[in-house]
Backbone as a printed PyTorch tensor [residue, N CA C, xyz], in Angstrom:
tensor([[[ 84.2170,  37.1240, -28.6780],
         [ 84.4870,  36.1250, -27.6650],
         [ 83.5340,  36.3250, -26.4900]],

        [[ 82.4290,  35.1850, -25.9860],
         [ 81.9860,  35.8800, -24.5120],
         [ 82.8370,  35.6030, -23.3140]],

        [[ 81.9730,  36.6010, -22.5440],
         [ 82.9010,  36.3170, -21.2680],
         [ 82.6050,  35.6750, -20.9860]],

        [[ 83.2360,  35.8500, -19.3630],
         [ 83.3280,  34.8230, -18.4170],
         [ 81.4380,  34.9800, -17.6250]],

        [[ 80.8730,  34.3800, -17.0560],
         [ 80.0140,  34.6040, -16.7100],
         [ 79.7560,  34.6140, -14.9420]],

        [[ 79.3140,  34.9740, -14.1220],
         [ 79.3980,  35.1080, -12.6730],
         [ 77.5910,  34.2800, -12.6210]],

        [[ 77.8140,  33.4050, -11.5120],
         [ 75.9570,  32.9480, -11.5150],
         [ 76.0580,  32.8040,  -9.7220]],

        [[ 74.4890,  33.3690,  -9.7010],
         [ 74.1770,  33.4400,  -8.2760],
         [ 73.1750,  32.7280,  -7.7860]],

        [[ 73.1850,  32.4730,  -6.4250],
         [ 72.3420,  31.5960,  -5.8720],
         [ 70.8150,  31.7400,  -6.9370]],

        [[ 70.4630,  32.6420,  -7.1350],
         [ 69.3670,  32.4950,  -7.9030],
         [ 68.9750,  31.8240,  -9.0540]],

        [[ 70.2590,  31.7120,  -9.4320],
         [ 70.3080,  30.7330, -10.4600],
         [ 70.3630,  31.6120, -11.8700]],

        [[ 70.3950,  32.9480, -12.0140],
         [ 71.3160,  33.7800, -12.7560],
         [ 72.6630,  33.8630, -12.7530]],

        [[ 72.7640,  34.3920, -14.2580],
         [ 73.7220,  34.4400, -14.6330],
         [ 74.4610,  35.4730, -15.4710]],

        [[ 75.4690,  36.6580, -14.9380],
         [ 75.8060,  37.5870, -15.7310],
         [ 77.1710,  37.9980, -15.5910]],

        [[ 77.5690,  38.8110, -17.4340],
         [ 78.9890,  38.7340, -17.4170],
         [ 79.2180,  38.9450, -16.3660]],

        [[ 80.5700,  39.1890, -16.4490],
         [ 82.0400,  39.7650, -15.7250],
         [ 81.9740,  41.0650, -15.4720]],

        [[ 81.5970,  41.8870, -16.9520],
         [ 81.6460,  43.0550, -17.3490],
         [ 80.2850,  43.8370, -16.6990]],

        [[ 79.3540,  43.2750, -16.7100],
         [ 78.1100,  43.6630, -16.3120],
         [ 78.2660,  44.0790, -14.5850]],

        [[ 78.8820,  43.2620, -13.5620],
         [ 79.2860,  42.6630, -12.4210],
         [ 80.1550,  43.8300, -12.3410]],

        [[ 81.3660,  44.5040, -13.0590],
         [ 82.1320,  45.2000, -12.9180],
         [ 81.5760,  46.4270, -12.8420]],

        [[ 80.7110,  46.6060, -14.0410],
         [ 79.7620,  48.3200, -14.1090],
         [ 78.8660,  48.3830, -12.7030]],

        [[ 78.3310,  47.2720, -12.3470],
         [ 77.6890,  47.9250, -11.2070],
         [ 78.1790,  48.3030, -10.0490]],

        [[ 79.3150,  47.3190,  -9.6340],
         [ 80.1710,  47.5760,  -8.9840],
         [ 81.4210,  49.2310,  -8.6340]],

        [[ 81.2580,  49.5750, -10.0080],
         [ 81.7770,  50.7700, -10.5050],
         [ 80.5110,  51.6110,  -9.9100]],

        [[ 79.6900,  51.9130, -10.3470],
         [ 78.2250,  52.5970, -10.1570],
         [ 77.8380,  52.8200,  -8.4860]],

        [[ 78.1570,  51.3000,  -7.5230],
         [ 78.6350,  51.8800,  -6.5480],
         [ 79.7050,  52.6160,  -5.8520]],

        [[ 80.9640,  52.4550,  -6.4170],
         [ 82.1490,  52.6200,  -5.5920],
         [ 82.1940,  54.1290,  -6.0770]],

        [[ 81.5720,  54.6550,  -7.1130],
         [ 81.4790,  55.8350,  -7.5280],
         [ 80.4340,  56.7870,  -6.7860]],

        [[ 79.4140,  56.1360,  -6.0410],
         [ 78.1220,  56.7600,  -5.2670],
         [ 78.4900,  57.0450,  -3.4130]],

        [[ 79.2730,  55.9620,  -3.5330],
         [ 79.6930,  55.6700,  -2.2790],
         [ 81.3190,  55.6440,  -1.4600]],

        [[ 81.5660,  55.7730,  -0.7020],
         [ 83.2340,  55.9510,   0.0170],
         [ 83.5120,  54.2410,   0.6730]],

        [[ 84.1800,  53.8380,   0.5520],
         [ 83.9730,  52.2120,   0.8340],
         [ 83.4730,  52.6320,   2.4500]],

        [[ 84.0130,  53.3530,   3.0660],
         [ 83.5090,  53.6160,   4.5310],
         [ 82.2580,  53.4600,   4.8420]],

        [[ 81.1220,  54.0250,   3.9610],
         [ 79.6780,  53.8820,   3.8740],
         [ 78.9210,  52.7380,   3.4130]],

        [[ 80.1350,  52.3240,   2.6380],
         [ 79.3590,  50.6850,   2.0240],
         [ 79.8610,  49.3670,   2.8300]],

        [[ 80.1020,  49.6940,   3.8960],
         [ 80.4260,  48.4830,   5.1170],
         [ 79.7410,  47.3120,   4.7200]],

        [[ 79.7070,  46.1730,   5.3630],
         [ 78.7560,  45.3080,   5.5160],
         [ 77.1630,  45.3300,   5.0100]],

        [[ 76.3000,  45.5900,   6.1690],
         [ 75.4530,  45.5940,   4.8310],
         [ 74.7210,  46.3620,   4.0930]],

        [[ 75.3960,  47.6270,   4.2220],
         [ 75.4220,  48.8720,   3.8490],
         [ 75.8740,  48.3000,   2.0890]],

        [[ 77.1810,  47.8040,   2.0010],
         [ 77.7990,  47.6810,   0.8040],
         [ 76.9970,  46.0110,  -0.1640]],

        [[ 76.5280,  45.2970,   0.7840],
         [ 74.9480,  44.3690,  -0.0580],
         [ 74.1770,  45.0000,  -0.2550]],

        [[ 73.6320,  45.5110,  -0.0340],
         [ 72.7470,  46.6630,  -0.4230],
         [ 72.4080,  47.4730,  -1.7610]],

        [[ 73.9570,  47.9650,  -1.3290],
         [ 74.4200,  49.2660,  -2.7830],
         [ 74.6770,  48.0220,  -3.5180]],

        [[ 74.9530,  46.7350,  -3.3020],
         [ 75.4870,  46.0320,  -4.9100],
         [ 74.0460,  45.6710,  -4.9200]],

        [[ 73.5760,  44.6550,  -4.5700],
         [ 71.9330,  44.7060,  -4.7470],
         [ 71.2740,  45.7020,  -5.7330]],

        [[ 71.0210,  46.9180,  -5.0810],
         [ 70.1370,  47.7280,  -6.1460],
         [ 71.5130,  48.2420,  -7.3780]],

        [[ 72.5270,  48.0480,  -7.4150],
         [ 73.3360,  48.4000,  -8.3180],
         [ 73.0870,  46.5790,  -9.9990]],

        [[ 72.7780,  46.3060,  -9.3240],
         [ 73.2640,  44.5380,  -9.9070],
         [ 71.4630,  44.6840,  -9.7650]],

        [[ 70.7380,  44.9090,  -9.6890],
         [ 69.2450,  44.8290,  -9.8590],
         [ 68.9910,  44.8170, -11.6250]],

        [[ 69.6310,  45.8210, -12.0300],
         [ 69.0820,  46.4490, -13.5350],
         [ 69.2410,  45.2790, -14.3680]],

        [[ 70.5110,  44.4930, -14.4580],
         [ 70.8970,  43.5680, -14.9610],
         [ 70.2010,  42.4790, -14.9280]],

        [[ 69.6340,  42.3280, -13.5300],
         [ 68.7180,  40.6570, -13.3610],
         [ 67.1550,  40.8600, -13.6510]],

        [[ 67.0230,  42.2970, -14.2150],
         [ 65.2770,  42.3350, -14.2070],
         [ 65.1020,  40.8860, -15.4310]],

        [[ 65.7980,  41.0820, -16.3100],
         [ 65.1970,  40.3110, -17.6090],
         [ 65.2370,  38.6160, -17.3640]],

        [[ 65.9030,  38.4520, -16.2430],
         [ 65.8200,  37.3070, -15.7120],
         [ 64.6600,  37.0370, -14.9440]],

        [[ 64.1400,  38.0710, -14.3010],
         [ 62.9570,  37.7140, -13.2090],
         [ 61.3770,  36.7790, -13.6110]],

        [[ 61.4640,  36.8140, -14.4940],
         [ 60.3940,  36.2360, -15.4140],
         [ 60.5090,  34.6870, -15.2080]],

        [[ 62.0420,  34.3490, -15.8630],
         [ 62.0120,  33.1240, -15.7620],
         [ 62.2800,  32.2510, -14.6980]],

        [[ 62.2800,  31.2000, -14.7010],
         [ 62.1110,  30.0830, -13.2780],
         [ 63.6330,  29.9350, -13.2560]],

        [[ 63.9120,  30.5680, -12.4850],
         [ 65.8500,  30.5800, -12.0840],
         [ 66.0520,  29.2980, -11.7300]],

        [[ 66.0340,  28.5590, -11.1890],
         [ 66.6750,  26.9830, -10.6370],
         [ 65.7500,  25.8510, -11.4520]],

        [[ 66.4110,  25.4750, -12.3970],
         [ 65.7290,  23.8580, -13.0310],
         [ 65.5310,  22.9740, -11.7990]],

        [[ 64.6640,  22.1380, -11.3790],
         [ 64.5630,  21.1490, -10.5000],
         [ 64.3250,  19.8530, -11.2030]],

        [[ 64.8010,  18.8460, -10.7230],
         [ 64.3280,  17.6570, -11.2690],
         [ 63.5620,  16.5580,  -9.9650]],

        [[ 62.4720,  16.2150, -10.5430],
         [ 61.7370,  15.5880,  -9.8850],
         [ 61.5680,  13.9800,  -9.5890]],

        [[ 61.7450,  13.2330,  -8.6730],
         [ 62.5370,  11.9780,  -8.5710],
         [ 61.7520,  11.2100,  -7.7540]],

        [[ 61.3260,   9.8240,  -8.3760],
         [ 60.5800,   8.7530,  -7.0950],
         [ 61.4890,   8.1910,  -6.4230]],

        [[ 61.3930,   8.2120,  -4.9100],
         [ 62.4670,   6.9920,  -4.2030],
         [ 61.1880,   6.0740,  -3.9820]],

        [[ 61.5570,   4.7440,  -2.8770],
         [ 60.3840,   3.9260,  -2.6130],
         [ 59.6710,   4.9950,  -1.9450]],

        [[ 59.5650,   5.6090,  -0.9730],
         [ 59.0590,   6.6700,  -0.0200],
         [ 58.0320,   7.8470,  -0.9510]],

        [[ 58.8750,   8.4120,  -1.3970],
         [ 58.3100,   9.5130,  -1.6940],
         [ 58.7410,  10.1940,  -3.0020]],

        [[ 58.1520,  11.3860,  -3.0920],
         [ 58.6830,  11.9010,  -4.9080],
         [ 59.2350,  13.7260,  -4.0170]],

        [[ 60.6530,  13.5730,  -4.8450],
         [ 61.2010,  14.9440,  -3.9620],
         [ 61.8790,  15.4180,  -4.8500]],

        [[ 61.7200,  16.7830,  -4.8390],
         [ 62.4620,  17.5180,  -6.2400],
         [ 64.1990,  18.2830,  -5.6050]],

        [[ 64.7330,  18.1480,  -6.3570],
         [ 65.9680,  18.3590,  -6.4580],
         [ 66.8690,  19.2390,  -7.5520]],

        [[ 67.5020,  20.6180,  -6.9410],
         [ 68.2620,  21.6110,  -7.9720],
         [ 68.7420,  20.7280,  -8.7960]],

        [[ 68.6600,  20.5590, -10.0130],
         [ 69.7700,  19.9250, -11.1190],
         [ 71.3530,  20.4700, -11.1550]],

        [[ 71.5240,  21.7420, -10.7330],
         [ 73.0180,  21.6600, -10.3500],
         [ 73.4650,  21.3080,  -9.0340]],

        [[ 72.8000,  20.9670,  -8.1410],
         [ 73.5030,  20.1010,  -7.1390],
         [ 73.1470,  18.7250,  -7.0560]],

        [[ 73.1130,  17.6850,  -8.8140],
         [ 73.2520,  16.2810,  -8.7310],
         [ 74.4490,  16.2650,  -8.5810]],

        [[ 75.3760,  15.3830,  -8.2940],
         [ 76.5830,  15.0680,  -8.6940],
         [ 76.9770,  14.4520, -10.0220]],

        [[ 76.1980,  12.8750,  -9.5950],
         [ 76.4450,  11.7880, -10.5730],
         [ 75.0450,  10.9930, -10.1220]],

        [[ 74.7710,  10.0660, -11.1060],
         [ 74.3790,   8.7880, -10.7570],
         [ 75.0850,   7.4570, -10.9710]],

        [[ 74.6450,   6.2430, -10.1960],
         [ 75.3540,   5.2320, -10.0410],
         [ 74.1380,   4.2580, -10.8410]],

        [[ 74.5470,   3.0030, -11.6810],
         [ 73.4050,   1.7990, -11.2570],
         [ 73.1630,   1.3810,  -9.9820]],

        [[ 72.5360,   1.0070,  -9.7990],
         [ 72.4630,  -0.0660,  -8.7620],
         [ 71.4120,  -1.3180,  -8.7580]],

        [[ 71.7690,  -2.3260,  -9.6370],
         [ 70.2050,  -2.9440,  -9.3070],
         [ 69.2720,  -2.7280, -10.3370]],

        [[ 68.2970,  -2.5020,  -9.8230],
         [ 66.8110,  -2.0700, -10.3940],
         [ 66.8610,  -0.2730,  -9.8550]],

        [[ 68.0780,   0.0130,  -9.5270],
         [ 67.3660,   1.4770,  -8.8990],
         [ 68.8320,   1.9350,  -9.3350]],

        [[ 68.3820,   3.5140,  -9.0180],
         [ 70.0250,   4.3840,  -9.4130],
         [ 70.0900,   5.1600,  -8.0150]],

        [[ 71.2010,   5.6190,  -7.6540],
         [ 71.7850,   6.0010,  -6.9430],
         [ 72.0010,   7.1740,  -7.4890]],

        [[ 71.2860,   8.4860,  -6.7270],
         [ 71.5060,   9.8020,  -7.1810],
         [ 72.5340,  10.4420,  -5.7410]],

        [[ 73.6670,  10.7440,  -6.6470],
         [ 74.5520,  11.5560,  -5.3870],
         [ 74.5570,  12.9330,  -5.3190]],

        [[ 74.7190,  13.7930,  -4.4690],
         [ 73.9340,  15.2380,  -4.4490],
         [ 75.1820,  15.6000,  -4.2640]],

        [[ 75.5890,  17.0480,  -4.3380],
         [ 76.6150,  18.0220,  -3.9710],
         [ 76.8130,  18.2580,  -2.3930]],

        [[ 74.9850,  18.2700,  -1.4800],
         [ 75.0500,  18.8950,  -0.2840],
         [ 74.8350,  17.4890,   0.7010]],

        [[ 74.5720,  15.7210,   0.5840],
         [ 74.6490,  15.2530,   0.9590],
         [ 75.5900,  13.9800,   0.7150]],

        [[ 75.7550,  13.3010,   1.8630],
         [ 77.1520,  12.0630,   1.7820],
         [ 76.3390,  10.6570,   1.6380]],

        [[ 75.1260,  10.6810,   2.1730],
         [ 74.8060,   9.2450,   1.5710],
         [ 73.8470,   9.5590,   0.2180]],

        [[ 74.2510,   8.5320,  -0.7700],
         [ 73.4490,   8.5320,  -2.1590],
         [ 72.1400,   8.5840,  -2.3600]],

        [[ 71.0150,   9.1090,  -3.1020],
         [ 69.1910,   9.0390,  -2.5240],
         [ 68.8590,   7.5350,  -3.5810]],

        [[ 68.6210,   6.4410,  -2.8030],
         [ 68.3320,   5.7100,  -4.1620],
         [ 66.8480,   6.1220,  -4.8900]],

        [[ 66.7220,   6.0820,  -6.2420],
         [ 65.7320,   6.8420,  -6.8680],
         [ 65.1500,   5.4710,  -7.9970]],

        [[ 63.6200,   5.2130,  -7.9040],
         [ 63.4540,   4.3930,  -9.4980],
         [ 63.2160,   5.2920, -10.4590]],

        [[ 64.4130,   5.2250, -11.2890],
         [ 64.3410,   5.7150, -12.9410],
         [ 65.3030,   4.5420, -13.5400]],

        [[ 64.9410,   4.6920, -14.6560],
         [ 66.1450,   4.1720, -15.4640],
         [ 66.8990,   4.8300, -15.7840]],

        [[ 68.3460,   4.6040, -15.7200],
         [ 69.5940,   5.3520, -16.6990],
         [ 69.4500,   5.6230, -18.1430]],

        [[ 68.2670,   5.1760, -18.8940],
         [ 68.1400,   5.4590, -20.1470],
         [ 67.5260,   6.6820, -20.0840]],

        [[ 66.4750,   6.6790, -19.2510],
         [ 65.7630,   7.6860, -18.8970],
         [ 66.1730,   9.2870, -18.5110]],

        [[ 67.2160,   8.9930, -17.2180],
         [ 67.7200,  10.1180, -16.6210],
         [ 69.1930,  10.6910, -17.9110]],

        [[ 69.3230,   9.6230, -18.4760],
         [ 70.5400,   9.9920, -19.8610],
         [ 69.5680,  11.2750, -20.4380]],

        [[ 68.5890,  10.6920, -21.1850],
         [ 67.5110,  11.4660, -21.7450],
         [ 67.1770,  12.5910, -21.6790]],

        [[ 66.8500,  12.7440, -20.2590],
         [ 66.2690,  13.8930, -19.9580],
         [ 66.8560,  14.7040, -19.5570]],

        [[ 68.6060,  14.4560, -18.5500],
         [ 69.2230,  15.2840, -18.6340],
         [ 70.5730,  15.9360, -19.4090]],

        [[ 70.7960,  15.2560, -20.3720],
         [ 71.6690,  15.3290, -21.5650],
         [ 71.5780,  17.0470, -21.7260]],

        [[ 70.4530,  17.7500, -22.0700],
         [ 70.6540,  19.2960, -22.3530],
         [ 71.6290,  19.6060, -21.0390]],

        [[ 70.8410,  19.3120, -20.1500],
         [ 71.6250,  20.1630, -18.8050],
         [ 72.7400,  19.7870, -18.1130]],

        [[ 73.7440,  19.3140, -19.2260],
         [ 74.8280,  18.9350, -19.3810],
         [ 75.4450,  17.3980, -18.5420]],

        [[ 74.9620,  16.5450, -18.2200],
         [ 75.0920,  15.5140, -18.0560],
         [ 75.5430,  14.3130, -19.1860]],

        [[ 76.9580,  13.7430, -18.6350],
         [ 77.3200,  12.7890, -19.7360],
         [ 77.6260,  11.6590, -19.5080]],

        [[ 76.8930,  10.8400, -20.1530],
         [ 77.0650,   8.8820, -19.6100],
         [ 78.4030,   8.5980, -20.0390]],

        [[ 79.2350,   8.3610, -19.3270],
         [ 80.3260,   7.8310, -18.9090],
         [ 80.5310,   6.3980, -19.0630]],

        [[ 79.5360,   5.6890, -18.9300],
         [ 79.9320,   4.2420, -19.0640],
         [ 78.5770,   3.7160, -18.4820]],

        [[ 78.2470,   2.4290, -18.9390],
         [ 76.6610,   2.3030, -18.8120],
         [ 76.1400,   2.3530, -17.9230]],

        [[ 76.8240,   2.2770, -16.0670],
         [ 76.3940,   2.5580, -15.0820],
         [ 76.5850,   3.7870, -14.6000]],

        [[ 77.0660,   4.6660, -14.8450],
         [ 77.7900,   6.2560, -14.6170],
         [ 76.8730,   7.4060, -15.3260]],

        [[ 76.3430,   8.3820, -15.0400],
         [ 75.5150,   9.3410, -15.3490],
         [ 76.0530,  10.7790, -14.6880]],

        [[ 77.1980,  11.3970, -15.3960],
         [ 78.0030,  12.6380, -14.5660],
         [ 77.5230,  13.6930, -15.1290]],

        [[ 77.5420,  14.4130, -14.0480],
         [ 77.0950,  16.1820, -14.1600],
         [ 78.3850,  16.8120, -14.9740]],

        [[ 78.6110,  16.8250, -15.9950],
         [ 79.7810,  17.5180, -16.6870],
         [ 80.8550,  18.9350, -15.8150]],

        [[ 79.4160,  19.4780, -14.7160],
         [ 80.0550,  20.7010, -14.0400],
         [ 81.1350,  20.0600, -12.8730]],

        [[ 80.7090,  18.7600, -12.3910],
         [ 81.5310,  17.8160, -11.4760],
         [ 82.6620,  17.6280, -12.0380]],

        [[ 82.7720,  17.0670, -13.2070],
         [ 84.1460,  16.6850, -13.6410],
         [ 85.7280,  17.7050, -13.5800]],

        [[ 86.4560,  17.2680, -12.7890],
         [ 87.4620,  17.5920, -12.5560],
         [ 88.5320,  17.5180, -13.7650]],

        [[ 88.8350,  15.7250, -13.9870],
         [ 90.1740,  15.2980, -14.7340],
         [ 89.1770,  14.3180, -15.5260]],

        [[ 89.7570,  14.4400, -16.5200],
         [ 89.2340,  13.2760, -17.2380],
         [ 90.4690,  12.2400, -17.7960]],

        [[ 90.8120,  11.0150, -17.2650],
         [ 91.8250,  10.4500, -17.5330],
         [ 91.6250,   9.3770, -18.7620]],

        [[ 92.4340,   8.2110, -18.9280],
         [ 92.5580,   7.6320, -19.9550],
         [ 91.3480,   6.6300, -19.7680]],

        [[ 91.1740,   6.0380, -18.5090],
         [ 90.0430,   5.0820, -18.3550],
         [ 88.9980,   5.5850, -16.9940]],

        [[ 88.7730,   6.6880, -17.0490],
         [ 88.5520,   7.5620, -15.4920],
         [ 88.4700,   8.8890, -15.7920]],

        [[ 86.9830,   9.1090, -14.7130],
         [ 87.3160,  10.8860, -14.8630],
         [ 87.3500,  10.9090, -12.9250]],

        [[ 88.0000,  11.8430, -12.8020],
         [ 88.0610,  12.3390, -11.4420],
         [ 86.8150,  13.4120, -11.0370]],

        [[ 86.1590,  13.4420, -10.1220],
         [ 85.3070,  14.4140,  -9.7780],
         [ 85.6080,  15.1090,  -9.0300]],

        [[ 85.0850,  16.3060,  -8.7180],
         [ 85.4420,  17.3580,  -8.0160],
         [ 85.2830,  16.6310,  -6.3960]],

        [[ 84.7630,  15.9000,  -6.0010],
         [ 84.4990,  15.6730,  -4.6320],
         [ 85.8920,  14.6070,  -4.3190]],

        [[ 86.8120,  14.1630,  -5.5580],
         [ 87.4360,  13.1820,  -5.4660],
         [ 87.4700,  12.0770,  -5.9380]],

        [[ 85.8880,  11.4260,  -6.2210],
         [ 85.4710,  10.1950,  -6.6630],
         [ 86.2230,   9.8030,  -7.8260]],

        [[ 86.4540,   8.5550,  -7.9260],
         [ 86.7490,   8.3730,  -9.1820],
         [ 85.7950,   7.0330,  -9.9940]],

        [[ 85.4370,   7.6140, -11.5300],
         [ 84.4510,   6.8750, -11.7310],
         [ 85.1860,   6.1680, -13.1570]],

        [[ 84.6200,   5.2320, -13.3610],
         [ 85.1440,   4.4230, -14.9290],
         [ 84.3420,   5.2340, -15.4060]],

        [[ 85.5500,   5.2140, -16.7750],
         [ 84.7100,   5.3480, -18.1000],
         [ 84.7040,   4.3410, -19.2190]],

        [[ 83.7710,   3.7350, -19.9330],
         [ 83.8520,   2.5180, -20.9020],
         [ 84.4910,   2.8540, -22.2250]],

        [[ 85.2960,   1.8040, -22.3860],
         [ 85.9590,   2.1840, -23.8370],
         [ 84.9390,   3.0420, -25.0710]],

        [[ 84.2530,   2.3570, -24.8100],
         [ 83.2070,   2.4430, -26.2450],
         [ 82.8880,   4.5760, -25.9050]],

        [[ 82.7170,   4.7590, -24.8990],
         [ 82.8550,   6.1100, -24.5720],
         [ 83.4570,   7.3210, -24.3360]],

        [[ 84.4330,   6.7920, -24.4630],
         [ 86.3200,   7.2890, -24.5480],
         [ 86.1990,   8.5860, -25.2710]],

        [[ 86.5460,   7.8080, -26.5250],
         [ 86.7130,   8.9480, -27.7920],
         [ 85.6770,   9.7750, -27.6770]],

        [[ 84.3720,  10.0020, -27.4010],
         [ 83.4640,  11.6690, -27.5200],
         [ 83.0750,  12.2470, -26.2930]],

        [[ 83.9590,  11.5930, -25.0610],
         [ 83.6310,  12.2280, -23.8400],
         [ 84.4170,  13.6040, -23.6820]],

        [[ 86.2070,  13.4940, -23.9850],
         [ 86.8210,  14.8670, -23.9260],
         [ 86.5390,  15.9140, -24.7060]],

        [[ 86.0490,  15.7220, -25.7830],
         [ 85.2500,  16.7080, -26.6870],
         [ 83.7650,  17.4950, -25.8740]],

        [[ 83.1960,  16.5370, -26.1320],
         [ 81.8000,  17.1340, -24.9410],
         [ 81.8170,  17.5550, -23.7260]],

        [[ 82.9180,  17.2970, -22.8410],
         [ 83.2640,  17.8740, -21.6920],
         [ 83.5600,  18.9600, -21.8860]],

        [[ 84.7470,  19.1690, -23.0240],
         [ 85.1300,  20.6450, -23.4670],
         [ 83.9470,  21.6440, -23.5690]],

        [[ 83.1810,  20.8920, -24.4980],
         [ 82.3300,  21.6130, -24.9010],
         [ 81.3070,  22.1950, -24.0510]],

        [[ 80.9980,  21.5880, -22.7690],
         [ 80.4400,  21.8630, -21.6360],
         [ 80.8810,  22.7510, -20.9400]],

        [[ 82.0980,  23.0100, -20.6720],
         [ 82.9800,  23.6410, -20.2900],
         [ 82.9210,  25.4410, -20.7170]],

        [[ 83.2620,  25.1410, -22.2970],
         [ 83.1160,  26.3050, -23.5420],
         [ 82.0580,  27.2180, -22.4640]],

        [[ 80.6050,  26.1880, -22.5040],
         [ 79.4330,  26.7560, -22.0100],
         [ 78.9640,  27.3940, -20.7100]],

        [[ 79.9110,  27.0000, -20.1080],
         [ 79.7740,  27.5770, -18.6620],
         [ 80.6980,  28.4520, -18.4960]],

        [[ 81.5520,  28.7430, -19.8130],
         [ 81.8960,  29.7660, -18.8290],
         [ 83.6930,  29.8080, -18.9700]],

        [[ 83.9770,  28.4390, -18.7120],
         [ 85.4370,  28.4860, -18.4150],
         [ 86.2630,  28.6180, -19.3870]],

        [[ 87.5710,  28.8990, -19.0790],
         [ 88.9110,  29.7480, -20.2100],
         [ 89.6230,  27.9830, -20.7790]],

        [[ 89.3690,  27.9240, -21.6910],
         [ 90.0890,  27.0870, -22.2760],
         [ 91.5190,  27.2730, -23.1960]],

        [[ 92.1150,  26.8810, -22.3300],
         [ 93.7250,  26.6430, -22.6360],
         [ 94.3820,  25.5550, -23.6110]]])
């Protein structure tokens, strides 16, 4: 069975178990008294180092790269939310901002390309980050921010499966 996985701003990602040994490795070197503040970042730092070397190689944060009318600006792929249609343009909603970036791509397009990195079309105007999804209801999924978005019949039946399955992948305990 794997574990659970812990991921850090860097955009790594390691067990539970891994997270626990180093943690152990300090509390065993050190008296919590000595590992204060940032005395105790520190000791987890070079303790939690050994683990992320094999990561250092690779490019920790996927970005995705996006035309608005203005300009072309790249953006973490885990802080999309969703996209919207709109028009001739899509509406990319972010995790860290409240108004939407409008972007020209097509929804066939952004389906496409981000389908690996877990994104699932919802209904022909809807493009959700699978990690957003909260509830997934009978005609509706709820998002973590609250939103609530349609989902199209025709999309129904293989969305709770693939959500699961998204899910499986990141990490979480399925009940």
């Amino acid at each position: 069975m794997d574990q659970p996985r812990i991921g850090f701003c860097s955009g790594e990602c390691l067990t539970a178990s891994a997270v626990a040994d180093a943690l152990d490795r300090v509390l065993e070197k050190h008296s919590y008294s000595s590992v204060r503040g940032d005395g105790l970042v520190e000791a987890l730092r070079a303790a939690i180092d050994p683990y992320l070397r094999p990561f250092h190689n690779q490019r920790a944060v996927k970005r995705v790269v996006v035309s608005t009318q203005k300009e072309l600006i790249s953006v973490p792929v885990i802080t999309i939310r969703y996209f919207e249609s709109s028009g001739h343009q899509q509406l990319m909603y972010l995790e860290d901002r409240q108004e939407p970036v409008p972007i020209s791509s097509k929804m066939q397009k952004l389906e496409t390309e981000l389908a690996s990195e877990g994104f699932l079309r919802i209904h022909q105007g809807y493009l959700v980050n699978g990690f957003f999804v909260d509830r997934i209801g009978s005609g509706a999924v709820l998002m973590t921010g609250g939103e609530r978005l349609p989902v199209s019949r025709s999309r129904r039946p293989g969305l709770k499966p693939r959500c699961l399955a998204l899910r499986r992948e990141y990490g979480d305990i399925l009940l």
